[in-house]
C-alpha positions as CSV (number, residue, x, y, z in Angstrom):
1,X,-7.1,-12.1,4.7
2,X,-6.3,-9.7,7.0
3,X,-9.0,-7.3,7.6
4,X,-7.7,-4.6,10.6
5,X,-4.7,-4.6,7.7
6,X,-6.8,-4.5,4.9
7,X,-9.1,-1.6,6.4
8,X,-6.0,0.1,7.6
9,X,-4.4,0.3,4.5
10,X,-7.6,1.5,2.5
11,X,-8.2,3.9,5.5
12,X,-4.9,5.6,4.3
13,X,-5.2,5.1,0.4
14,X,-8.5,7.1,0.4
15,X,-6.4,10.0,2.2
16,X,-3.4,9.6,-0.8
17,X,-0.8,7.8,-2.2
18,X,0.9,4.8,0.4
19,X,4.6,3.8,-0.3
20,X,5.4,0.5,1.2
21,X,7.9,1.9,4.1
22,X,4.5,4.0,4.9
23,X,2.5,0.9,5.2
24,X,5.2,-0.9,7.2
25,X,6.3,1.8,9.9
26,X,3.3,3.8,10.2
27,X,0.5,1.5,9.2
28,X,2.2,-1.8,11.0
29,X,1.1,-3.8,7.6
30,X,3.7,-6.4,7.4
31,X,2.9,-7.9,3.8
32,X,1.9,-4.6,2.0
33,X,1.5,-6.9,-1.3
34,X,-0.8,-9.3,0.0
35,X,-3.4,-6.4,1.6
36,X,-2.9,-4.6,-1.7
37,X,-3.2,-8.2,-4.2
38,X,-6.5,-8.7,-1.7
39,X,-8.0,-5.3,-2.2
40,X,-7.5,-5.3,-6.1
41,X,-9.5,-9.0,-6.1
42,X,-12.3,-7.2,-4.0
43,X,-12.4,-4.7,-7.1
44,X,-10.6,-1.7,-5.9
45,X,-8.2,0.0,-8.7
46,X,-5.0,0.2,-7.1
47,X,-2.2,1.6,-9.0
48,X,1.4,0.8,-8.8
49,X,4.4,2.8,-9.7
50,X,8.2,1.8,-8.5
51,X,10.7,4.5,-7.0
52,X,13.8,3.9,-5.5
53,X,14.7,5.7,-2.6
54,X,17.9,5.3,0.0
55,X,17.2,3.2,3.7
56,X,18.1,4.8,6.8
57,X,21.5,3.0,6.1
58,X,22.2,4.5,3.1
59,X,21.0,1.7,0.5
60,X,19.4,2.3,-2.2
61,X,15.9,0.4,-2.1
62,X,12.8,0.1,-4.8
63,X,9.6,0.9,-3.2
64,X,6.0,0.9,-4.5
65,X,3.8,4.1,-4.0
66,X,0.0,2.9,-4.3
67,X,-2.5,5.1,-5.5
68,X,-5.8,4.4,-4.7
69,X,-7.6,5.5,-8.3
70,X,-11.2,4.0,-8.2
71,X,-13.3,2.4,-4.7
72,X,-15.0,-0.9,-5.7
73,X,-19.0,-0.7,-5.9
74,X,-20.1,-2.9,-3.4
């Protein structure tokens, strides 16, 4: 587990949604799925929905936007 990644990344969720090119370039979270798949065992409810969007180069790319929906009780 990553923590700093892990705190980052819930840091931003309670703020809003995070897409996975925000967690990458703006959050420096390099495996967004993991930090995410980590924070759903801990109990958070993390929701998931696919877009597609186009790269800086023009591709067309799927992305996940997570939506943080309920905080686990700790």
């Amino acid at each position: 587990m990553s923590r700093p990644q892990t705190t980052r990344l819930l840091d931003a969720l309670r703020q809003g949604s995070v897409s996975t090119f925000h967690a990458r370039m703006e959050l420096d979270i390099a495996h967004r799925a993991m930090r995410i798949c980590e924070s759903r065992e801990a109990g958070h409810r993390i929701d998931t929905i696919w877009d597609h969007t186009l790269t800086s180069s023009g591709r067309r790319t799927r992305i996940a936007l997570y939506t943080l929906i309920k905080e686990a009780c700790l």
